[in-house]
KOLFILO-206923 format. One record per residue (C-alpha): residue number from 0; residue in three letters; x negated, y, z. Coordinates in steps of 0.25 Angstrom, whole numbers. Layout:
// KOLFILO-206923
PT, NUM, Ala, X, Y, Z $
...
END
This chain:
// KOLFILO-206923
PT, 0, Unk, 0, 0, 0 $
PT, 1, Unk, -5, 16, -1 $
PT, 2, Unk, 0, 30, -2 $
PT, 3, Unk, 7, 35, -14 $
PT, 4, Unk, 5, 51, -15 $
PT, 5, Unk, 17, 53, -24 $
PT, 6, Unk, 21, 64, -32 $
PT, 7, Unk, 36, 67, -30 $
PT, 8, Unk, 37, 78, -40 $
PT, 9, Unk, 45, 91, -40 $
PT, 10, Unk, 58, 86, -35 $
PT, 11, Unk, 66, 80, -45 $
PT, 12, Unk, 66, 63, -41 $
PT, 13, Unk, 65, 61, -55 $
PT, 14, Unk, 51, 66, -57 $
PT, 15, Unk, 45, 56, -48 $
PT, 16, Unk, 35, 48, -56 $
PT, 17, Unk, 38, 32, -58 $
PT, 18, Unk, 26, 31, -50 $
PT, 19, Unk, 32, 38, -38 $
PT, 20, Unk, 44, 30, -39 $
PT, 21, Unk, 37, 17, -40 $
PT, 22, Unk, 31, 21, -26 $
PT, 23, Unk, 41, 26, -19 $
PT, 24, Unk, 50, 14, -23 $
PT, 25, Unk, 38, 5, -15 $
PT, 26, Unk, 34, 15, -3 $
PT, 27, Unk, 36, 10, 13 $
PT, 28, Unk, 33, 26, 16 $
PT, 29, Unk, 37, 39, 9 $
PT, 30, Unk, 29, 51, 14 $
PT, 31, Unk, 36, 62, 6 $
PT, 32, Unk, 37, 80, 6 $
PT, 33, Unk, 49, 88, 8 $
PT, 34, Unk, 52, 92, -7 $
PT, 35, Unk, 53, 77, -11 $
PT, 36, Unk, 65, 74, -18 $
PT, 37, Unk, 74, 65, -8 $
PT, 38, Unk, 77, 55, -19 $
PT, 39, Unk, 63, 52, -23 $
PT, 40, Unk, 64, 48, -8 $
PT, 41, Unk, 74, 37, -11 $
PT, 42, Unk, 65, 32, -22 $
PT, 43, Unk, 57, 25, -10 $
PT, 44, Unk, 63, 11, -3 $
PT, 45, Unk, 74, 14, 8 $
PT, 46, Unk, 66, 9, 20 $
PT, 47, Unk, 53, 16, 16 $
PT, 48, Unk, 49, 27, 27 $
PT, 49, Unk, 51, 42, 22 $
PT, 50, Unk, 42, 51, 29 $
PT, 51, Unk, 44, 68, 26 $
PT, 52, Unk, 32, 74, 26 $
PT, 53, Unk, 36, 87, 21 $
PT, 54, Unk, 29, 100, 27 $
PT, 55, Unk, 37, 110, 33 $
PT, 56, Unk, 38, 124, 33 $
PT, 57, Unk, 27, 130, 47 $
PT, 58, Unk, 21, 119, 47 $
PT, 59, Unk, 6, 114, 48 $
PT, 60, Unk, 5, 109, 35 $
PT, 61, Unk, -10, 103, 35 $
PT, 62, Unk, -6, 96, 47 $
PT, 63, Unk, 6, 90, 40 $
PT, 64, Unk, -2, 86, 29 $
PT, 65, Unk, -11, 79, 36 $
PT, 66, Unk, 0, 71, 44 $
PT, 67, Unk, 5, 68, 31 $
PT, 68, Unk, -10, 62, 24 $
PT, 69, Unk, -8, 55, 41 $
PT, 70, Unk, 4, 50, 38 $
PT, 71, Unk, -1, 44, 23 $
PT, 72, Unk, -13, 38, 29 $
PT, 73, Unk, -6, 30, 40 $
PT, 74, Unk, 6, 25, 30 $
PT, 75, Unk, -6, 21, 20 $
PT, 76, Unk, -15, 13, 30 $
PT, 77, Unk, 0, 6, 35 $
PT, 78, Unk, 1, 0, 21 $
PT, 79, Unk, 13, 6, 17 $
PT, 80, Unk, 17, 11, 3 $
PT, 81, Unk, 17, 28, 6 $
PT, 82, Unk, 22, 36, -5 $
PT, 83, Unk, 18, 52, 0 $
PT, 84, Unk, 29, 58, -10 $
PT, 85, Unk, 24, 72, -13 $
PT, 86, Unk, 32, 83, -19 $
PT, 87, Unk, 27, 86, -34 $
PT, 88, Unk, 11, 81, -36 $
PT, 89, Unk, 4, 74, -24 $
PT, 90, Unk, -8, 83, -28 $
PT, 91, Unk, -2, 97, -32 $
PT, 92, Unk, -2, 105, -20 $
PT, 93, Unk, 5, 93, -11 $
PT, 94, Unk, -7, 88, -3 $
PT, 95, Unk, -8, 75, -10 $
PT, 96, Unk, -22, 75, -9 $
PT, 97, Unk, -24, 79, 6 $
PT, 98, Unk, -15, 65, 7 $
PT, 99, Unk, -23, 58, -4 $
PT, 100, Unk, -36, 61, 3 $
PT, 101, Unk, -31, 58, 17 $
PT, 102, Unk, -28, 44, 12 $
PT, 103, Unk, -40, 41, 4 $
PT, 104, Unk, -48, 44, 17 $
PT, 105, Unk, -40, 36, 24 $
PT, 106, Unk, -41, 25, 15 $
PT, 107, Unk, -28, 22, 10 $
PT, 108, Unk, -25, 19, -5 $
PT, 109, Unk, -16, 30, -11 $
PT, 110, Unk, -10, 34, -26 $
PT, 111, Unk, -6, 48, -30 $
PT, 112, Unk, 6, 49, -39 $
PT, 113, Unk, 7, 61, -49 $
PT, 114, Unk, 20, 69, -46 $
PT, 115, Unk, 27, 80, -54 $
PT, 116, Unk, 21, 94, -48 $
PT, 117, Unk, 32, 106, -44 $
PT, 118, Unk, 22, 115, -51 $
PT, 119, Unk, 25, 107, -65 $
PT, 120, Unk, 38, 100, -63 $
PT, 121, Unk, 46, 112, -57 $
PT, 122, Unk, 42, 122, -67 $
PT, 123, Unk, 45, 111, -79 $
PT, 124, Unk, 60, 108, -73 $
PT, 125, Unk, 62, 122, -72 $
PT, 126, Unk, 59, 126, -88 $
PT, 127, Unk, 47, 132, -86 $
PT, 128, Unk, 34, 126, -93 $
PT, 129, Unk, 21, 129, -87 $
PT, 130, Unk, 13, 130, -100 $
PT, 131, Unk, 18, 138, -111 $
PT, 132, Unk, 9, 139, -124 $
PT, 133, Unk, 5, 152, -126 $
PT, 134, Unk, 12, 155, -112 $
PT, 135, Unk, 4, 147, -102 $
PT, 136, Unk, -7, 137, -104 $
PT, 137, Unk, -9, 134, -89 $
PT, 138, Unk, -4, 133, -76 $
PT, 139, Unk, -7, 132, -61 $
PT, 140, Unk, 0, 129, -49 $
PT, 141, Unk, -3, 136, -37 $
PT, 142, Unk, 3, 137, -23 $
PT, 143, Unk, 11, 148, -15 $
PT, 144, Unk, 3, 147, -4 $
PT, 145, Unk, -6, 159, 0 $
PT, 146, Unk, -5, 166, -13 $
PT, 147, Unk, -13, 177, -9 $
PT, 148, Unk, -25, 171, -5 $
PT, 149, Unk, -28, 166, -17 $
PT, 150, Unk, -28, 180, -28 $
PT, 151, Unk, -40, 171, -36 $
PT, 152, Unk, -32, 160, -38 $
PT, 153, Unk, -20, 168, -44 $
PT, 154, Unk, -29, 177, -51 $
PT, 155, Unk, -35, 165, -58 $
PT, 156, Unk, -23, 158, -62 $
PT, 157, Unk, -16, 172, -66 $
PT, 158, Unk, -28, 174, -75 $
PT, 159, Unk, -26, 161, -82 $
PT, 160, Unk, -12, 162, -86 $
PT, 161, Unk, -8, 151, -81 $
PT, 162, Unk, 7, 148, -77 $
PT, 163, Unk, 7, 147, -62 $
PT, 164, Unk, 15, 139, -53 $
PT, 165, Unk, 16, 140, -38 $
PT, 166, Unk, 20, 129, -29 $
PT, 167, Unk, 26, 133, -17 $
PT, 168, Unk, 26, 148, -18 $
PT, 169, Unk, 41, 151, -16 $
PT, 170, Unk, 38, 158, -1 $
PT, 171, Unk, 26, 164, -6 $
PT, 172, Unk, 30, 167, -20 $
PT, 173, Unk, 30, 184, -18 $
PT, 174, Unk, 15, 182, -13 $
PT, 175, Unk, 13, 173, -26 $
PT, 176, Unk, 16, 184, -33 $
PT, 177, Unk, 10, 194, -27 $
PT, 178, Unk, -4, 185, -28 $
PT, 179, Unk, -1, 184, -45 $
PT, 180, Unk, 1, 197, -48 $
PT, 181, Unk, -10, 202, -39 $
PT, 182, Unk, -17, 190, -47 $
PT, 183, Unk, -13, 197, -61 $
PT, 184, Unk, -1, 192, -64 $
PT, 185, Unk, 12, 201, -71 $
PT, 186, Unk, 21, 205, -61 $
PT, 187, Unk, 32, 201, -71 $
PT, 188, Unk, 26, 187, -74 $
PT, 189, Unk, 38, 177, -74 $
PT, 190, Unk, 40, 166, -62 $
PT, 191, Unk, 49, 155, -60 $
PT, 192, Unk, 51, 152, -46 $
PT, 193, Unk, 58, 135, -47 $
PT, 194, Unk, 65, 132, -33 $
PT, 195, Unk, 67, 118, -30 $
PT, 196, Unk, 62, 113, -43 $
PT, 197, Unk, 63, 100, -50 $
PT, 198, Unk, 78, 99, -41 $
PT, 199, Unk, 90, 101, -43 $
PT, 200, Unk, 92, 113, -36 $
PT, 201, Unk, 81, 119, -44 $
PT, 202, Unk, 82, 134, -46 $
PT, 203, Unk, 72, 144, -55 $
PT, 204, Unk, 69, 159, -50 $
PT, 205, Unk, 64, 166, -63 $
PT, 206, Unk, 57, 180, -59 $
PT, 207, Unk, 43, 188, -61 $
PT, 208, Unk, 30, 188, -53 $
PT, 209, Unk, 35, 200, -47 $
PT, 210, Unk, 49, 196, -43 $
PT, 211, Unk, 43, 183, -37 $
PT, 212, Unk, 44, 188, -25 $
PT, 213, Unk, 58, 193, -22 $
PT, 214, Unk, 63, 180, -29 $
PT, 215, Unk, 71, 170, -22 $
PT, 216, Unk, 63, 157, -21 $
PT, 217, Unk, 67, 148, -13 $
PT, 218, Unk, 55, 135, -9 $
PT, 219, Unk, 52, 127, -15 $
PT, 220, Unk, 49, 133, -27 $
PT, 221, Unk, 39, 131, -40 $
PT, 222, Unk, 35, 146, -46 $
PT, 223, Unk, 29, 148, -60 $
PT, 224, Unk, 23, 160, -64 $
PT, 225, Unk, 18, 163, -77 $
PT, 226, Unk, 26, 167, -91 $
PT, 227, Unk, 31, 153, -93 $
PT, 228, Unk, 39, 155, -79 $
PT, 229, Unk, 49, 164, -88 $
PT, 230, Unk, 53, 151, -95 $
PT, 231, Unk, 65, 144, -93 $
PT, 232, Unk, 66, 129, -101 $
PT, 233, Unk, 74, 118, -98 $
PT, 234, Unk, 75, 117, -84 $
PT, 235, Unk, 80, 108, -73 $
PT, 236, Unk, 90, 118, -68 $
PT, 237, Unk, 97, 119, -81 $
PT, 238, Unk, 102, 105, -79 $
PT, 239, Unk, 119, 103, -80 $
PT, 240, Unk, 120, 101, -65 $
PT, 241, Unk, 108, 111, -60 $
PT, 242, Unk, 110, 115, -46 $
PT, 243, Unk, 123, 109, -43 $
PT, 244, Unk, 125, 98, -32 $
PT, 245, Unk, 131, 85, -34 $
PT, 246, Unk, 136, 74, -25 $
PT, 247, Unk, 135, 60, -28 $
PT, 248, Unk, 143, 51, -20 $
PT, 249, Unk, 139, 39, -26 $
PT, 250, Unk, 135, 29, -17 $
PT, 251, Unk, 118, 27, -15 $
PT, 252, Unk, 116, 15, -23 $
PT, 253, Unk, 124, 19, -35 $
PT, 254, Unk, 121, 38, -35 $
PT, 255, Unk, 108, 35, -41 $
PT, 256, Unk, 113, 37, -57 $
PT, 257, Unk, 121, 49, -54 $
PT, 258, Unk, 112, 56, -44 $
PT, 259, Unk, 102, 55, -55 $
PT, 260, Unk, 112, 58, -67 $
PT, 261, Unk, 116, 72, -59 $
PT, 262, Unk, 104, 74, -55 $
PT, 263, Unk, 99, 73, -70 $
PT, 264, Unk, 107, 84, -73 $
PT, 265, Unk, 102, 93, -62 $
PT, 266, Unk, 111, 91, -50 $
PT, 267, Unk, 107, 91, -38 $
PT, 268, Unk, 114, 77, -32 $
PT, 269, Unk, 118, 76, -18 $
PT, 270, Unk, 120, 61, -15 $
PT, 271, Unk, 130, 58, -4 $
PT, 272, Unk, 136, 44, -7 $
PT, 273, Unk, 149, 43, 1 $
PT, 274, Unk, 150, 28, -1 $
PT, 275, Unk, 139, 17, 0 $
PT, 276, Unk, 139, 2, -5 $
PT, 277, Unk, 142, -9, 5 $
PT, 278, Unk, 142, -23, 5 $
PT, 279, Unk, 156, -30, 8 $
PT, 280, Unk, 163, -34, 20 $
PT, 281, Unk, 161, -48, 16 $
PT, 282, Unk, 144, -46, 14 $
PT, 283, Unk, 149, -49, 0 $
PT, 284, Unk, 155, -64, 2 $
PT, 285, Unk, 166, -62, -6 $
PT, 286, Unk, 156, -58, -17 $
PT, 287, Unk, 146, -68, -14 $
PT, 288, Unk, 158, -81, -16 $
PT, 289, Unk, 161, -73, -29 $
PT, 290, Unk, 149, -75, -35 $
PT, 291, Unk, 146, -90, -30 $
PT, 292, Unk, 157, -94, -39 $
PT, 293, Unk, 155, -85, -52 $
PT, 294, Unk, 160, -95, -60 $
PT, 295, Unk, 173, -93, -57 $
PT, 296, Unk, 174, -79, -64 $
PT, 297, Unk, 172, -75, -80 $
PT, 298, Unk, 169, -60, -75 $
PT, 299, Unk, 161, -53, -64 $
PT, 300, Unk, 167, -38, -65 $
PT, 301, Unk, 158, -27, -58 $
PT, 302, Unk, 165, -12, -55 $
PT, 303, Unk, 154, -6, -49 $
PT, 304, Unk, 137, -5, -50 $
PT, 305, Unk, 139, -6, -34 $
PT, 306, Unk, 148, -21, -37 $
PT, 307, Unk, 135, -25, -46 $
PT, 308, Unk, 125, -20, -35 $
PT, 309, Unk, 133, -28, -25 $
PT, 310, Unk, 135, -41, -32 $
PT, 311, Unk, 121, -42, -36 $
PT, 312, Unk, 114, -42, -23 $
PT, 313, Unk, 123, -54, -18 $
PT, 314, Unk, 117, -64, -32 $
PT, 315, Unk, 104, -54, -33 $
PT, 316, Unk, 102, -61, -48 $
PT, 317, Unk, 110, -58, -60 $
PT, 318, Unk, 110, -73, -65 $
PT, 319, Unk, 119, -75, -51 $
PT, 320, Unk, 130, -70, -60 $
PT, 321, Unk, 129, -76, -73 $
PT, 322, Unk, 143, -83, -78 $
PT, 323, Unk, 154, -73, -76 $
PT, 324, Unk, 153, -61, -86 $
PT, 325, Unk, 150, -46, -81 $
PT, 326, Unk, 158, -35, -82 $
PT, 327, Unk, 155, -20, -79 $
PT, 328, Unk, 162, -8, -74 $
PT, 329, Unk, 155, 1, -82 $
PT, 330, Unk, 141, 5, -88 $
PT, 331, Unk, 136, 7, -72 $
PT, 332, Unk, 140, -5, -68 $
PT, 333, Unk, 135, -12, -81 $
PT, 334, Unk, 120, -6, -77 $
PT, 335, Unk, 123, -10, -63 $
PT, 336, Unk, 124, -25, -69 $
PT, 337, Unk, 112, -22, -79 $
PT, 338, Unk, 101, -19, -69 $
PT, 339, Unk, 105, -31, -61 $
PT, 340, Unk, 103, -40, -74 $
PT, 341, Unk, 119, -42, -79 $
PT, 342, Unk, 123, -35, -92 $
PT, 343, Unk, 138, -35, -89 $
PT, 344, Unk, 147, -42, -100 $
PT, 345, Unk, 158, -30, -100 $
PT, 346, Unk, 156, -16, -96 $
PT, 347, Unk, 168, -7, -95 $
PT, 348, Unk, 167, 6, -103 $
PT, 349, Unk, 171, 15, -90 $
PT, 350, Unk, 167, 10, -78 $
PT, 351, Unk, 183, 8, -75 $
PT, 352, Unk, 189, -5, -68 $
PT, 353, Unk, 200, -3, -78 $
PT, 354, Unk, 190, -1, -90 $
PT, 355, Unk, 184, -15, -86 $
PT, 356, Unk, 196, -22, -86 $
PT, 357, Unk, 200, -16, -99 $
PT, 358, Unk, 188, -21, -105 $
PT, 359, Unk, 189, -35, -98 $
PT, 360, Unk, 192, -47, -106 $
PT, 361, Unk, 205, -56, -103 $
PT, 362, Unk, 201, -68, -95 $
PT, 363, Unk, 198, -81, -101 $
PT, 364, Unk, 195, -94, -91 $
PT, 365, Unk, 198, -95, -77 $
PT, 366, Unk, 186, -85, -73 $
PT, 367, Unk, 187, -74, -66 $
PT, 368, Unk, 182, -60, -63 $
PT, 369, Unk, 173, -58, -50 $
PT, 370, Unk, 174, -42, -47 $
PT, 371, Unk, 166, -40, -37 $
PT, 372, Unk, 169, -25, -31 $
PT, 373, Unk, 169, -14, -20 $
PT, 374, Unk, 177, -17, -9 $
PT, 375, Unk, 187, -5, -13 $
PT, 376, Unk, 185, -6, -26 $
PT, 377, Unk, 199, -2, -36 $
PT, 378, Unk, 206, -15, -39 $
PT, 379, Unk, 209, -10, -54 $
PT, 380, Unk, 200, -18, -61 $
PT, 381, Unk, 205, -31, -53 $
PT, 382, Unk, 218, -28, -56 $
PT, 383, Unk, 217, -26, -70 $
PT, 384, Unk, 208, -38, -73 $
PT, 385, Unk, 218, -47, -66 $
PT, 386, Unk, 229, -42, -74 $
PT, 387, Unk, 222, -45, -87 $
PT, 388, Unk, 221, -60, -80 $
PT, 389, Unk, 209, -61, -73 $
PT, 390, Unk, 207, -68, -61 $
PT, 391, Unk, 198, -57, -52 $
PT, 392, Unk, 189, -59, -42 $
PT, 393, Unk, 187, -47, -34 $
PT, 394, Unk, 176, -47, -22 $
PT, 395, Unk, 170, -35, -16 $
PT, 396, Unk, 155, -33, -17 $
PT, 397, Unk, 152, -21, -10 $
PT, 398, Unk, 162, -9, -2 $
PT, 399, Unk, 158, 5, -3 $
PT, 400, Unk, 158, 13, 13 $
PT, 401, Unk, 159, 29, 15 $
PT, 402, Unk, 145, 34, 15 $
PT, 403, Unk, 140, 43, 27 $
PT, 404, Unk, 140, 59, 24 $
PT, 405, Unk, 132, 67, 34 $
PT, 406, Unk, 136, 82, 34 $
PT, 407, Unk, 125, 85, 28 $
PT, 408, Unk, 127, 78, 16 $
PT, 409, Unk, 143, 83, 16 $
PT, 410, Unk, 139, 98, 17 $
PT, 411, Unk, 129, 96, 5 $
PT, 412, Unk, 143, 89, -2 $
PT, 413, Unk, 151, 100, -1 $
PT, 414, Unk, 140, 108, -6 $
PT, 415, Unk, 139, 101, -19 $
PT, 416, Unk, 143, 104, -31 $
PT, 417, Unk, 150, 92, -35 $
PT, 418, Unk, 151, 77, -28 $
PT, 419, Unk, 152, 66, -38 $
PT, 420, Unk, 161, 53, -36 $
PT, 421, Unk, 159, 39, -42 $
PT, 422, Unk, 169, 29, -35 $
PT, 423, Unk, 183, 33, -28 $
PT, 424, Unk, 177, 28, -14 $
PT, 425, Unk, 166, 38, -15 $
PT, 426, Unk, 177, 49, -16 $
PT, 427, Unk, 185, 43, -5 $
PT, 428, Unk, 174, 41, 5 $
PT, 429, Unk, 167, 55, 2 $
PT, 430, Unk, 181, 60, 5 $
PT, 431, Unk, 182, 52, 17 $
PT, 432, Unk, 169, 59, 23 $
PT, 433, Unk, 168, 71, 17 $
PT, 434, Unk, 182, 76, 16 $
PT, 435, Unk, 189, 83, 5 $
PT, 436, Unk, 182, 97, 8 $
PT, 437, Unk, 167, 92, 5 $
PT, 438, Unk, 170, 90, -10 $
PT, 439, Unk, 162, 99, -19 $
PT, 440, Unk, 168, 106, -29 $
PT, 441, Unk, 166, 98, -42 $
PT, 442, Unk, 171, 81, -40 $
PT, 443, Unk, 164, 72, -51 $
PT, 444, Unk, 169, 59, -51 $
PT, 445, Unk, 164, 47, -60 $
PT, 446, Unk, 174, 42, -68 $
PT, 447, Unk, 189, 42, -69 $
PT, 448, Unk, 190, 32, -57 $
PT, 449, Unk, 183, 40, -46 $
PT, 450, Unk, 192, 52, -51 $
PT, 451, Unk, 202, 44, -48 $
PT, 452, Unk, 198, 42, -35 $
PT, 453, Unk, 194, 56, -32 $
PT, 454, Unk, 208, 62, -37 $
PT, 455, Unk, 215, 52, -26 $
PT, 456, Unk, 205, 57, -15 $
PT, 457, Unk, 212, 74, -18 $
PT, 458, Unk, 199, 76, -26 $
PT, 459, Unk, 198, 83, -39 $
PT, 460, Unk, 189, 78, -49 $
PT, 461, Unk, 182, 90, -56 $
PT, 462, Unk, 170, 80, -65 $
PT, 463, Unk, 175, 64, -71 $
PT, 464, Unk, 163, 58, -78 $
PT, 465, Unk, 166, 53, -92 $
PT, 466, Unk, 160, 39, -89 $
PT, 467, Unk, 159, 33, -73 $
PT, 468, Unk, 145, 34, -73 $
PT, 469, Unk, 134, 44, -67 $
PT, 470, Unk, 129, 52, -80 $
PT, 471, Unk, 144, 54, -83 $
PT, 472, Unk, 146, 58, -71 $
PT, 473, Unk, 133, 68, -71 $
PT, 474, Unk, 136, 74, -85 $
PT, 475, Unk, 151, 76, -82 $
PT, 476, Unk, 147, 86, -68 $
PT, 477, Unk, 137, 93, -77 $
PT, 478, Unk, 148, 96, -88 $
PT, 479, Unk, 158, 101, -76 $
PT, 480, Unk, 147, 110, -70 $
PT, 481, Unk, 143, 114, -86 $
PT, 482, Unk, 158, 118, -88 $
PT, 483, Unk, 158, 126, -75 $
PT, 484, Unk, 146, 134, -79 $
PT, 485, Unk, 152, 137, -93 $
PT, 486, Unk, 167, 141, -84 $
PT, 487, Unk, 157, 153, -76 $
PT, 488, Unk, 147, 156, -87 $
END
């Protein structure tokens, strides 16, 4: 085992290296600052200790530091797989090599792992290009700390030309520019000043060296100074759903693809699952004596990715299940099947119990179909297939429970810009715990079904999705908030 000194990038998850991933997917420890993106956390195993290093504000930050390469040391010489997570590049302005000589003195094996710096990524997600022919063929990073000690340094890059990008200079920023222009540098030379980059709460403050200053910058915040600062290319806040807040109630296992579908399109996604996956009040007998005796059905129907997920860790193998054919609610529930090694033999077109038994054929034999399901699941499907003639089986294979919602996390709700609905218990339990009053003020639901359910809790549905999955879903919120923007332009 050794230490990882791992690059966590800017802030967006998604500019985590494969590398970085592979390592947090192994680690037994994860050291990591206060800027790292929660969800790069969640990359690491659920048991794996998480320890915040991050330095404070009045603090002795050499003595922190030295805990910290303390800290690296000791979990090292343990035999533990240590990832240090450091925001942006172990190496640019982090201390990634006070903690790399540390361990090699201490003689512990380590590896570096490159990550996207601040002072490149945040400027790029903000439209602004560093170099520029004929503009700018250079650049330099510099921090805010104690700019006016250093009139040399700035009157050596001022001389250059160079684009200059300041890494944490938002409280020193009127003192920056008080150091450039002593240095040379026009009063009226453009700066950028990108708050909270590579997020999506990212925001850009365009002004001059000389209004620097006066400018509302909040930390943390990347500046650039330099003619190319006056740009404005494609940039991450010029996504659909740029600065707005959405909730996603799905359930942990199942938010992944429309947490990242929102988050794509620039949302800033608050999960709050208001239901979690269970196994049954039987453990799943009634499941388990299904399928020892799958020879007696022609058809193993699955409504949900959750009834996939719950039947295949009772037979682990997909071969368990060969003989009846599959069938899918779905394209979901079809991938569900897929990465579990089944290519289903009917997929419905909308992920509809109705649709499914529209498309299913009439029986022939005496076999059955086993539909394993939620505890509360809606009955339509079984109704409709035993109407056509089919014997069904139903057994359940999981229940959905209400979900715990701290006050913290219902405040942040009621904040939102709009919550998000995938399943009619999610909308009842949500109502259940939050109440009526801590809806936001757009209601996006899934698919005709959960709108169904959410008209019969009181609620209004503001955003249906055109098919019942999470880029759907994603698109048809942007279009909403796109339509409001063109109501009040």
């Amino acid at each position: 085992m050794s230490v990882a000194l791992v690059g966590a990038g800017p802030g967006d998850p998604g500019l985590l290296t494969r590398r970085a991933a592979v390592l947090l997917a192994a680690a037994d420890v994860v050291v990591y600052d206060r800027l790292v993106d929660e969800r790069v956390l969640e990359l690491a195993p659920a048991d794996a200790e998480r320890i915040d290093v991050g330095k404070r504000r009045g603090g002795d930050a050499g003595a922190a530091q030295l805990a910290i390469n303390e800290l690296l040391v000791e979990r090292g010489r343990a035999g533990k797989a240590v990832v240090r997570l450091k925001g942006g590049d172990p190496y640019i302005f982090g201390r990634g090599a006070e903690e790399a000589l540390a361990l090699a003195e201490a003689g512990v094996d380590y590896e570096v792992v490159p990550g996207i710096s601040a002072a490149l990524g945040v400027p790029a997600l903000a439209g602004i290009p560093l170099t520029l022919r004929s503009v700018a063929s250079s650049f330099a990073v510099v921090t805010g700390h104690e700019p006016a000690n250093n009139a040399a340094g700035w009157a050596g890059i001022v001389a250059s030309g160079a684009t200059i990008v300041v890494l944490m200079g938002a409280e020193s920023r009127a003192a920056v520019a008080e150091a450039l222009i002593a240095a040379g540098m026009a009063p009226s030379t453009p700066v950028a000043a990108v708050m909270r980059g590579a997020t999506a709460t990212q925001r850009t403050v365009r002004t001059s060296l000389a209004g620097l200053g006066a400018s509302e910058i909040e930390s943390p915040a990347t500046l650039v100074v330099g003619a190319v600062a006056a740009l404005a290319l494609a940039s991450l806040e010029d996504r659909p759903l740029s600065g707005r807040r959405v909730v996603v109630t799905r359930a942990s296992e199942q938010a992944a693809s429309l947490v990242e579908a929102l988050s794509g399109l620039g949302a800033q996604v608050l999960e709050c699952p208001t239901i979690a996956v269970a196994p049954p009040s039987d453990g799943g007998a009634a499941l388990d004596a299904a399928l020892g005796r799958l020879t007696a059905f022609a058809w193993i129907a699955f409504t949900s990715q959750n009834a996939v997920f719950a039947t295949m860790k009772r037979v682990r193998d997909a071969r368990a299940l060969a003989g009846p054919k599959i069938a899918a609610v779905g394209p979901r529930t079809a991938e569900a099947l897929a990465r579990a090694g089944i290519v289903a033999d009917l997929v419905a077109e909308l992920a509809r119990g109705e649709e499914l038994a529209r498309q299913f054929p009439p029986p022939a034999g005496a076999g059955g179909v086993l539909l394993p399901a939620a505890a509360e699941a809606s009955p339509a499907l079984e109704a409709r297939l035993a109407a056509a003639g089919w014997r069904v089986e139903r057994v359940t294979a999981y229940q959905t429970v209400p979900a715990a919602l701290s006050p913290e996390r219902l405040a942040a709700v009621r904040g939102a810009d709009a919550i998000t609905f995938a399943s009619g218990s999610a909308v009842r339990h949500f109502l259940e715990r939050a109440g009526s009053d801590a809806f936001p003020p757009v209601v996006a639901s899934i698919g005709p079904v959960t709108s169904e359910a959410v008209r019969a809790c009181g609620v209004h549905v503001d955003v249906e999705a055109e098919r019942a999955d999470a880029a759907s879903l994603a698109s048809a919120l942007a279009a909403h908030f796109a339509a409001l923007r063109c109501e009040h332009a």
